[in-house]
C-alpha positions in Angstrom: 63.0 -123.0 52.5 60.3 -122.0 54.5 60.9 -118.4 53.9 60.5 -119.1 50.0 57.1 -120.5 50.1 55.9 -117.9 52.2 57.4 -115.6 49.5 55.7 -117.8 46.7 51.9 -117.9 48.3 52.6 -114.0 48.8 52.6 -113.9 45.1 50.0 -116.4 43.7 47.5 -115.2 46.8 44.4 -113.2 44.7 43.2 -109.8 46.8 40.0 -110.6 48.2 36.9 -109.7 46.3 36.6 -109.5 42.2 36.1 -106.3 40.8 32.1 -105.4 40.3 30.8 -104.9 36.6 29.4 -101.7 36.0 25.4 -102.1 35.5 24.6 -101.5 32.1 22.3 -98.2 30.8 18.9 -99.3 30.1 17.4 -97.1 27.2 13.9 -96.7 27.8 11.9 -98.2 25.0 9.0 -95.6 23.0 6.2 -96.1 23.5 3.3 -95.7 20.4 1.0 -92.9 20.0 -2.6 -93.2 21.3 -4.9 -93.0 18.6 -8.1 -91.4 19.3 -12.0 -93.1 18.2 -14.1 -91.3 16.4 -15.8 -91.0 19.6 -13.4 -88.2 20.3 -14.0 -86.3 17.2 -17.5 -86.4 17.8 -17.9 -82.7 18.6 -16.4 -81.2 15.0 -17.9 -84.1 13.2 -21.5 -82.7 14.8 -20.6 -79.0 13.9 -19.8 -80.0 10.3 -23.0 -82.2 9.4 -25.0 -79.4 11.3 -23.7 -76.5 8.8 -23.7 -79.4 5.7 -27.3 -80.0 6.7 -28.1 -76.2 6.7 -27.0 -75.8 3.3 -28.8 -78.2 2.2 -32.0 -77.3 3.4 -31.8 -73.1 2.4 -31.1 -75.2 -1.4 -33.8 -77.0 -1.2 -36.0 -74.0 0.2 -34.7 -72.2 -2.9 -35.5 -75.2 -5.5 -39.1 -75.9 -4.0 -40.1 -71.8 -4.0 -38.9 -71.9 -7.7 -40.9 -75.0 -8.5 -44.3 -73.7 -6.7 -43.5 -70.4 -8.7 -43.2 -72.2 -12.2 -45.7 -74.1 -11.0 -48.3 -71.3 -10.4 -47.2 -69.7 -14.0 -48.2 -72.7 -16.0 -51.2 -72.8 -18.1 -52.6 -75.4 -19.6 -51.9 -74.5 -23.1 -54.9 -76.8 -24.6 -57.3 -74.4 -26.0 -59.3 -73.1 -28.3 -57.8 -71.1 -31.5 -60.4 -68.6 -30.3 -58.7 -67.9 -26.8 -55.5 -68.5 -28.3 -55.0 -64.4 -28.7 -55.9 -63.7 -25.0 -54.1 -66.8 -23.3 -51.1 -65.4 -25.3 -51.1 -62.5 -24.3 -52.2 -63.3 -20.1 -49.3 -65.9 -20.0 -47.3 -62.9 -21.5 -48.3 -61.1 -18.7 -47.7 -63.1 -16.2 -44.2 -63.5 -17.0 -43.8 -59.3 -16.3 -46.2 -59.6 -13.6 -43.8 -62.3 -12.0 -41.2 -60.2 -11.6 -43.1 -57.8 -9.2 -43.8 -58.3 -5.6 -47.1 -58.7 -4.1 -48.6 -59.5 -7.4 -49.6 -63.3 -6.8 -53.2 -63.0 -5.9 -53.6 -61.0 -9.6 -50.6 -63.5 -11.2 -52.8 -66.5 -9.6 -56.4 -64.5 -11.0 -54.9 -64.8 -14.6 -54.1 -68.6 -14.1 -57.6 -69.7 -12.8 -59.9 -67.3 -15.9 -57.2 -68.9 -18.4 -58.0 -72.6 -17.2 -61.4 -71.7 -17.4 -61.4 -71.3 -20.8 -60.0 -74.5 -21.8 -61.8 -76.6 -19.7 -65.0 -75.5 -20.6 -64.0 -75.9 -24.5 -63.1 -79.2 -23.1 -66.8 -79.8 -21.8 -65.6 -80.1 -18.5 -68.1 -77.8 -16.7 -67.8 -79.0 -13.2 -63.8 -78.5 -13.7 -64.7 -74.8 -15.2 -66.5 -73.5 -12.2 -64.5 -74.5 -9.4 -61.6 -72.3 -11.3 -64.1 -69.2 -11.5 -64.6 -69.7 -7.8 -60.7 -69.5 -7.0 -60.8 -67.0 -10.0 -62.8 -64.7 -7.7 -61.4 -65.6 -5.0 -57.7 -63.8 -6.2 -59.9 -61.1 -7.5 -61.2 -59.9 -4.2 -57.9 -60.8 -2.7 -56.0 -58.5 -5.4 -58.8 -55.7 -4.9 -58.7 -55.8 -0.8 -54.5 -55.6 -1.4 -54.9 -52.7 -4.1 -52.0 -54.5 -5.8 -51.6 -52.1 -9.2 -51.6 -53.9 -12.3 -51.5 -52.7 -16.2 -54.3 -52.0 -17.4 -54.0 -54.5 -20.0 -54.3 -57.1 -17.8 -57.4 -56.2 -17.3 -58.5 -55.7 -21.3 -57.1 -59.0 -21.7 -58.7 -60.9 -19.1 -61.9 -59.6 -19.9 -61.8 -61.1 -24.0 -61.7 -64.1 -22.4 -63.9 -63.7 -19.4 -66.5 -62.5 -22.6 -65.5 -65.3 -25.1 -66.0 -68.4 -22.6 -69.4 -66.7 -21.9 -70.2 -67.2 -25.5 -68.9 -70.6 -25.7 -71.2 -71.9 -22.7 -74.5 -70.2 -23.5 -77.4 -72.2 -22.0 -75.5 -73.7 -18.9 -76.8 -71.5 -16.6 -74.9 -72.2 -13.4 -71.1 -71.8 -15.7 -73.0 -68.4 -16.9 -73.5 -67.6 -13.2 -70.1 -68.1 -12.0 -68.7 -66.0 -14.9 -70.9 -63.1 -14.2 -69.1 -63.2 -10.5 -65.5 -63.4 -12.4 -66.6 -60.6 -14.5 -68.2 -58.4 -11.6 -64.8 -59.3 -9.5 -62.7 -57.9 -12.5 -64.6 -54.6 -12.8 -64.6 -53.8 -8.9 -60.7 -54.7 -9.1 -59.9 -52.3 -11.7 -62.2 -49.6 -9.9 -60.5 -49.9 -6.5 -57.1 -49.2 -8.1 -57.9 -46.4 -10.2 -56.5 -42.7 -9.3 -58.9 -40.5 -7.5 -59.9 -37.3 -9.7 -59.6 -33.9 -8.6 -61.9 -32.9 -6.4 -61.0 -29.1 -6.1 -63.4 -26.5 -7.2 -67.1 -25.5 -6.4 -69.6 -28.2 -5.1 -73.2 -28.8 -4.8 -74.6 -31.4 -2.5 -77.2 -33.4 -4.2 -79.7 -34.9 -1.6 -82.9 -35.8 -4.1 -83.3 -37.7 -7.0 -83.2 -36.0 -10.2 -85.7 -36.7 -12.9 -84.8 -37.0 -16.6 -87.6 -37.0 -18.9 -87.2 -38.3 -23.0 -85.4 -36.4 -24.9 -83.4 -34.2 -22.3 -79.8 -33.5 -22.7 -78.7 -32.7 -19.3 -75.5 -30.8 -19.4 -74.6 -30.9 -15.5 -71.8 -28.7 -15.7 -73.7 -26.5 -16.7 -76.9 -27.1 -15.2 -75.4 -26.7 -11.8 -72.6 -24.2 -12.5 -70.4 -26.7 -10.8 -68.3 -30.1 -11.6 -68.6 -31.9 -8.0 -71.5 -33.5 -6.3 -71.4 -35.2 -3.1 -74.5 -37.0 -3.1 -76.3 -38.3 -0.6 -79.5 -39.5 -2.2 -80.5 -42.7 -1.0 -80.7 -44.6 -4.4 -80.1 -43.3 -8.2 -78.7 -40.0 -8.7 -81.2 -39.8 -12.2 -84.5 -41.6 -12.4 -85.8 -41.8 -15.7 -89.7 -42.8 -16.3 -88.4 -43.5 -20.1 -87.9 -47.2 -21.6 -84.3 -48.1 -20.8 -83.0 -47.6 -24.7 -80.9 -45.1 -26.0 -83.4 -43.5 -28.8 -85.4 -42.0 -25.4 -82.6 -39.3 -25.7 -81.6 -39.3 -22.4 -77.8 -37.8 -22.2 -76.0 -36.8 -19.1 -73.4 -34.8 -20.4 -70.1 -34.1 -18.4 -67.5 -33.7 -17.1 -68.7 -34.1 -13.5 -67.8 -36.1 -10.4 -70.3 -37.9 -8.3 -68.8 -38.6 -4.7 -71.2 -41.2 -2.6 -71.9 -40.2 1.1 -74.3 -42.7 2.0 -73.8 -46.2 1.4 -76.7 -46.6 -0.9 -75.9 -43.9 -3.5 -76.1 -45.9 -6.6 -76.6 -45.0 -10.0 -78.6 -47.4 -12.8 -76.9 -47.2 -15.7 -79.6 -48.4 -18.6 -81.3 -46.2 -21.2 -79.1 -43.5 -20.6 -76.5 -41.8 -22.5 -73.4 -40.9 -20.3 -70.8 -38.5 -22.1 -68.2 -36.4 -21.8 -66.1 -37.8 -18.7 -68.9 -38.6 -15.9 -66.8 -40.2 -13.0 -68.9 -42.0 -10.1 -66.9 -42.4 -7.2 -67.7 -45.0 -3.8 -71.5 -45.2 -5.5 -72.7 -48.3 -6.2 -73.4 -49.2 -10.2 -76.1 -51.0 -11.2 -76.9 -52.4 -15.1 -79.8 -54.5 -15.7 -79.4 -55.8 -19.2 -80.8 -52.5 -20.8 -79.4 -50.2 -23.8 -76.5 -47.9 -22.2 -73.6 -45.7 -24.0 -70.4 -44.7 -22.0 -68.3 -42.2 -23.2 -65.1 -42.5 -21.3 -66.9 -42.8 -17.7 -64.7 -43.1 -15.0 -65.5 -45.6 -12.1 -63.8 -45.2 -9.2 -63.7 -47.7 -5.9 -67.5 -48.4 -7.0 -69.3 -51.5 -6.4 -71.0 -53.2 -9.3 -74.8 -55.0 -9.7 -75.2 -56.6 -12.7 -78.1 -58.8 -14.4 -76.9 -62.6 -14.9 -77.4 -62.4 -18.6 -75.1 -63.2 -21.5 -75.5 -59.8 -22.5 -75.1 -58.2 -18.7 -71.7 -60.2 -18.4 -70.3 -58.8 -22.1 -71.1 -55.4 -20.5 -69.5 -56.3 -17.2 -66.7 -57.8 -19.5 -66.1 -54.5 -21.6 -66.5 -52.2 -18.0 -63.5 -54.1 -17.0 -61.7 -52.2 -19.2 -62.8 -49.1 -17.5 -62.9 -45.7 -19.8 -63.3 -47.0 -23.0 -66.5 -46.5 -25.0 -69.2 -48.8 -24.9 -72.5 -49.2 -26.8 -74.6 -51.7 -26.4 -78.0 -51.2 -28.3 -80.7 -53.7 -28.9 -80.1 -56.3 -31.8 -76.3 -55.6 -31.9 -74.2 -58.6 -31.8 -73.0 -59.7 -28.7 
């Protein structure tokens, strides 16, 4: 008996220690994504405002430089029927002009004698001057550059330069400040025209030569020689004769006067100049006097001229330089 319940707690005894569950895997858990600020895309958002910003500000270079260039082009078109012809045709030539660099001081020159004339058919005198003084001021600035222009600028600027003066007779200080447009024109022209040929025989002239009425002085052939460097102190030809054209007096080309001296001049009344007489660095004077040119040359003179209505339609006309002019007493001007 004893031996079978030893037998039986053999059987229903449990082995010590219950079996151990394996651990289980953990699976690591994802983590998100760190998102970055705009603090960290500060660098490329710098770079690309920096070039957007440069863009910007060569197009609005480009817009502005357009708009001061219409700017300087437009005229007032308000003016007379009279000046209509000659505003025309400056505006006409400003648009060419435009197109050509180093032209602004002549382009501006053609917008300042064009207001001119229509603010002075507009009675507005005080208006009028102070664009003859900027008028002037391009001139000399065009002349001291040497900035070539057509020559038509030149005929054109002049009919209107000569027509304003007609319209404001009797104020004297508009007549004033035209007579320095028109002198400014002239010395313009003379600085940019070609210099002649100066090969061949010379004769230095060092005295004043006297012309007496009724003397045709043929100084090709009174000399035997085309070119004079002179260095007379004063007029080339004095003349003791009134200063109209029925004295006779003719200097008859061709010949080329060449200043030495600063004050080599030539007065340009009472005489007769034919036949291609070309003054060159001489100073040219015209005192309101009857004068005929036939095709003179003027070339890097200086001009003196009386402040007359009749001394700035001269000055007008010599603007165009090489065409004829006659101006006799009595004839219309």
């Amino acid at each position: 008996m004893q031996a079978f319940l030893e037998q039986q707690v053999r059987l229903i005894v449990f082995p010590v220690g219950m079996p151990k569950e394996s651990p289980k895997k953990q699976i690591p858990t994802q983590q998100p994504l760190p998102t970055k600020s705009w603090k960290d895309h500060w660098g490329t958002y710098a770079q690309w405002a920096a070039f957007i910003g440069m863009v910007l500000l060569f197009l609005w270079s480009r817009y502005s430089e357009h708009a001061r260039e219409d700017f300087e082009l437009r005229v007032d078109e308000r003016i007379d029927k009279k000046l209509e012809p000659g505003s025309t045709k400056l505006n006409e030539l400003a648009s060419r002009l435009s197109t050509v660099e180093g032209k602004i001081d002549a382009l501006l020159a053609i917008k300042h004698i064009d207001r001119v004339g229509a603010l002075v058919k507009k009675r507005d005198i005080a208006s009028a001057i102070k664009e003859a003084e900027s008028a002037v001021a391009s001139l000399v600035a065009a002349k001291s550059a040497r900035a070539p222009i057509p020559q038509e600028y030149f005929r054109e600027a002049a009919f209107v330069i000569s027509t304003v003066a007609r319209e404001s007779k009797g104020h004297l200080p508009m007549t004033e400040q035209l007579h320095k447009v028109a002198v400014a024109l002239t010395e313009y022209n003379s600085a940019i025209q070609p210099q002649p040929d100066l090969t061949g025989p010379r004769k230095i002239i060092d005295t004043s030569i006297h012309t007496t009425i009724a003397t045709r002085m043929n100084v090709r052939i009174l000399f035997g020689v085309t070119i004079f460097p002179v260095y007379v102190h004063g007029d080339i030809f004095e003349s003791s004769a009134p200063a109209k054209l029925s004295s006779n007096v003719v200097i008859d080309g061709p010949a080329v006067f060449i200043g030495m001296v600063p004050d080599a001049s030539q007065t340009l009344d009472g005489i007769h100049w034919l036949n291609g007489v070309t003054f060159v660095n001489m100073r040219i004077r015209y005192k309101g006097g009857e004068v005929e040119l036939g095709a003179v040359r003027f070339i890097n003179c200086t001009f003196e001229f009386s402040n007359d209505p009749k001394a700035i339609e001269f000055a007008s006309a010599l603007a165009s330089l090489g065409q004829p002019i006659t101006i006799q007493k009595g004839a219309p001007g």
